[in-house]
N, C-alpha and C positions, 0 to 999 in steps of 0.2 A: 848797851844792850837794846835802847832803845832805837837805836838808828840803823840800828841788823836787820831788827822788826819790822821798820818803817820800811826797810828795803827791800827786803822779801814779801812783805803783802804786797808792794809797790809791781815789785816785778810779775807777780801772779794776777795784780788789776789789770795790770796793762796785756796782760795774754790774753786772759778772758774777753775783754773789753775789745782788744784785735782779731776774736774771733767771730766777734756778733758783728766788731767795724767790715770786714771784708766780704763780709754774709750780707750785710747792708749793700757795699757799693758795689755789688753784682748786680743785684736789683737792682740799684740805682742807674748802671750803667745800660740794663735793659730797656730801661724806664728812658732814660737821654736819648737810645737806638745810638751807642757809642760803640765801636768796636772791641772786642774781646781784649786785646793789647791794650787799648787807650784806656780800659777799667784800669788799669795796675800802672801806666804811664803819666797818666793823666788825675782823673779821680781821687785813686788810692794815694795817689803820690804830693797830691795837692794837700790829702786831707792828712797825711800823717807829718811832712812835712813843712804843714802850716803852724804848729808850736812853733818850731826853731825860729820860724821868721819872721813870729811874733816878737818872741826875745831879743831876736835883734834890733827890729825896727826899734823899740823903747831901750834897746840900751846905745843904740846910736844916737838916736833925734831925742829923746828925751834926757839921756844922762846927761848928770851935772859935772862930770869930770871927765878926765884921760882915761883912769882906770876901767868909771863905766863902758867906754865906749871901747878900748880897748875888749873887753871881754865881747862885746858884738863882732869884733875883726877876729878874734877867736872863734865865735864859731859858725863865721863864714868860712873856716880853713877847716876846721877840725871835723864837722859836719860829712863835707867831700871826702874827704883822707874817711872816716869813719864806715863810708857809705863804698869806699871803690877796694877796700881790705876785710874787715869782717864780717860786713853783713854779704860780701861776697861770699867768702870764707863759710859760713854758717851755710849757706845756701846748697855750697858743693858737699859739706858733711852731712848734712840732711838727705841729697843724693845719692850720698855713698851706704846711710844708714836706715832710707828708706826700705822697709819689707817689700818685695815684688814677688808677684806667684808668677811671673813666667821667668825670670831673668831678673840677675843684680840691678840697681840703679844705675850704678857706673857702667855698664853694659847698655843701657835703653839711652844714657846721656850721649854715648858715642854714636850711637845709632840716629839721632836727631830725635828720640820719641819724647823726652822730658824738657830738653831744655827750647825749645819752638824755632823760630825763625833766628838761628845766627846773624843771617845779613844785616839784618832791622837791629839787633843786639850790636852789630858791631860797628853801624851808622852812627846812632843814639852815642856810642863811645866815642867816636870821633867828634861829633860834635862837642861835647862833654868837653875833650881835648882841645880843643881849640879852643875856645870861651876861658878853660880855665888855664891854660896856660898864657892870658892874654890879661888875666887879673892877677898872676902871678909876676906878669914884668910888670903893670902898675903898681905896685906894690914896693918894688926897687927904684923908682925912679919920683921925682915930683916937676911937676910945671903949673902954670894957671890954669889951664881950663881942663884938666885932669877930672877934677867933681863932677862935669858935664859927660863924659866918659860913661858916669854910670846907669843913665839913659840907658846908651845903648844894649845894655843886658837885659832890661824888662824888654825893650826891642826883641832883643834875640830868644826870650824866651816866648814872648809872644809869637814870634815864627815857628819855634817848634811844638806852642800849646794847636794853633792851627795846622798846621802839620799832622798832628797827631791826629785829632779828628776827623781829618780827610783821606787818611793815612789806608783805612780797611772801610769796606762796608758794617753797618753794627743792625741792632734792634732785630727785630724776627719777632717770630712766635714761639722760638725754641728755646725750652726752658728745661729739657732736658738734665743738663749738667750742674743745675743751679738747685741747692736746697733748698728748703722751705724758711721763710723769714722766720728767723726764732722769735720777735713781735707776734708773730700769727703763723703758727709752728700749722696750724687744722687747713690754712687754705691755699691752696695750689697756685692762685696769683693773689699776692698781695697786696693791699691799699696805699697808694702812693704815698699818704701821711705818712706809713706807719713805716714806708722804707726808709723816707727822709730822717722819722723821728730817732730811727734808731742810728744809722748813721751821725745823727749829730749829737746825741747823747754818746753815744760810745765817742767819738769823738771829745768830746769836753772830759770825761773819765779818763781820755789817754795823756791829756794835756797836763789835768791837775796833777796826777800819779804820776806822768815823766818830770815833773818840776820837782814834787816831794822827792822821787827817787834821785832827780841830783844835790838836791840836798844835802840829803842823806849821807848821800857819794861824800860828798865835799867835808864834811865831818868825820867819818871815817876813816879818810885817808891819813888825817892828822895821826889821827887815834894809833893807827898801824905804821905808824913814821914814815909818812911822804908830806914831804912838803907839798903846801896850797897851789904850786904851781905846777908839779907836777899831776897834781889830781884835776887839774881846770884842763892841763891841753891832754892828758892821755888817759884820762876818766870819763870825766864829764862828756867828751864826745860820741862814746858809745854808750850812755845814759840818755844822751839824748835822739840818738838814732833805732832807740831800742824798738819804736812801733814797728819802725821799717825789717829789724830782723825778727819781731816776732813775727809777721804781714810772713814773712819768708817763709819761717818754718812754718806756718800753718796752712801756706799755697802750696810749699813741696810734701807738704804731709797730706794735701786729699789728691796730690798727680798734676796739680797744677803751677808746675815750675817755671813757664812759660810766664804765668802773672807774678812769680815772686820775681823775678827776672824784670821784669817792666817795671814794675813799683820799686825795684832799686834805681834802673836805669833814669825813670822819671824822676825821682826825688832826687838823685844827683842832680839832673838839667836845673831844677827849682832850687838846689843849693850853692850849685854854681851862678847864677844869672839873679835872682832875687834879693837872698842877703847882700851877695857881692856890691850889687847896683848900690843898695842899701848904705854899705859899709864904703863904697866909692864916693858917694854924694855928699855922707854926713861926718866923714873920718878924715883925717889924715892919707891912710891908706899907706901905710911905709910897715915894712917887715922888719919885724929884727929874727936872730939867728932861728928861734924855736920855730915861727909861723914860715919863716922860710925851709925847713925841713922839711915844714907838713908837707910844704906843697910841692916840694923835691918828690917824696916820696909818693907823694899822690900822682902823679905823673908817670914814677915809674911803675904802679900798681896798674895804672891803665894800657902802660903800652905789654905789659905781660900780658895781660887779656885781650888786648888786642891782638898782639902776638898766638895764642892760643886759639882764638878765634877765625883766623885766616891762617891758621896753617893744619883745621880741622882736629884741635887738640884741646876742644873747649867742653872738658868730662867733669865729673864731680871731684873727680880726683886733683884736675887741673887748679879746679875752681877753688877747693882749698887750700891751697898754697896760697892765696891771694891773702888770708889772714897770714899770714909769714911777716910780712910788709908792717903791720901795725907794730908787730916783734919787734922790727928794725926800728922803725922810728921811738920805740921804744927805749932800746938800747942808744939809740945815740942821741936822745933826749935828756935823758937820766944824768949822764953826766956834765949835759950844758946848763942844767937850770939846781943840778944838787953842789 
């Protein structure tokens, strides 16, 4: 009873705490003069993002065994897979279930009014695609200087952390569309402290509460008869991606689908290229059957969206079929590891 508890307070801190974090890095993003997209590509996606890839670095380069480090090449996989299915998935239902006083959501997504620039949506994906299906063949394969390989991903993500910043014009004086800091709910512009301090507090609150909440996870599952391994690769990943689809529902819940859209896209780029690198340099790096799935399926999850995106079929309706995918991997996981 007590880890029901822990997991539903768990998931309630982490909503609240993602509401003050994304109210944070507007500000913040004004405050940088970053562009509108790069607050949700960049920023958000840095900061929600940055748990997982704490976890990993300490359980590659610090663990003391196979096990630990295995679990960091877990969720350099399960991460991606987590992030290109449900919190997809979540995004297009929130679409579909968002209230509109002139017109459906699915109606305003087809129109381009919710979901922002496709093109840029569907670059970011390719990119994505290429990188990870490039740590996917390393993965299969070993030689000598493989380890060095994983340079190149803090590389490639550093190309598209600049990129991003030169991507749009940002900063202004319009502050229009942005609420008032809930720090200093009374003043129309905020004191730079007090943006930073809340963004990094909420921040540390999504950290603690996503670790107790996998936890939690990971005890429970027993409890409910799933074996430990199937609660590590098709639990624990969307426990840990949870900032990223609360970040979602509460950017498509004030009409700003555009930024929940980017803060997915971005945190993908950062869980493709950072852990990976990570788990390149201090692992092994060799798949067995289940880590190979993920990334089966994560591949096929992106070229759907890619597919729906150039061929001007990328609605909320579309968009949720992407959680369909986590289904799959589900069902043909179940049987490999029970």
């Amino acid at each position: 009873m007590l880890h029901v508890v822990t997991l539903l307070a768990c998931a309630v801190a982490i909503y609240l705490s993602c509401e003050w974090f994304v109210n944070a890095v507007e500000w913040l993003g004004l405050r940088l003069k970053v562009g509108p997209l790069a607050v949700g590509t960049v920023l958000a996606a840095f900061g929600t993002a940055l748990p997982e890839s704490v976890v990993t670095f300490v359980a590659v380069v610090f663990g003391s065994g196979s096990e630990q480090k295995d679990i960091g090449v877990g969720a350099a996989m399960g991460g991606p897979l987590a992030l290109a299915t449900a919190a997809y998935g979540v995004t297009g239902f929130m679409l579909l279930t968002r209230r509109r006083k002139v017109a459906s959501a699915e109606t305003n997504a087809a129109r381009g009014e919710d979901v922002g620039d496709t093109r840029k949506l569907a670059r970011d994906q390719r990119w994505f695609l290429t990188i990870f299906v490039v740590k996917v063949a390393l993965g299969l394969v070993t030689f000598a200087f493989k380890p060095a390989l994983g340079l190149l991903f803090f590389a490639a993500y550093g190309v598209y952390f600049w990129r991003e910043l030169r991507a749009e014009p940002g900063g202004g004086d319009d502050v229009v569309d942005l609420e008032p800091l809930r720090l200093q709910r009374r003043r129309a512009t905020p004191a730079t402290w007090a943006v930073v301090t809340q963004a990094l507090v909420t921040l540390v609150i999504i950290f603690v509460a996503s670790q107790l909440f996998v936890h939690a996870l990971e005890a429970i599952g027993p409890m409910i008869g799933l074996p430990a391994a199937v609660t590590a690769l098709l639990l624990s990943p969307i426990a840990t991606e949870l900032p990223e689809i609360m970040n979602a529902i509460i950017w498509v819940r004030q009409g700003k689908t555009h930024l929940a859209l980017a803060n997915i896209s971005g945190a993908m780029m950062i869980q493709a290229t950072v852990p990976s690198g990570l788990g390149i340099l201090f692992t092994r790096w060799r798949f067995d059957g289940p880590l190979l799935l993920s990334g089966v399926v994560t591949i096929i999850a992106i070229l759907f969206l890619l597919v729906a995106l150039n061929t001007g079929r990328f609605t909320g309706r579309t968009l949720t079929w992407a959680a369909a995918f986590y289904g799959v991997f589900a069902a043909c996981l179940i049987p490999i590891l029970v």
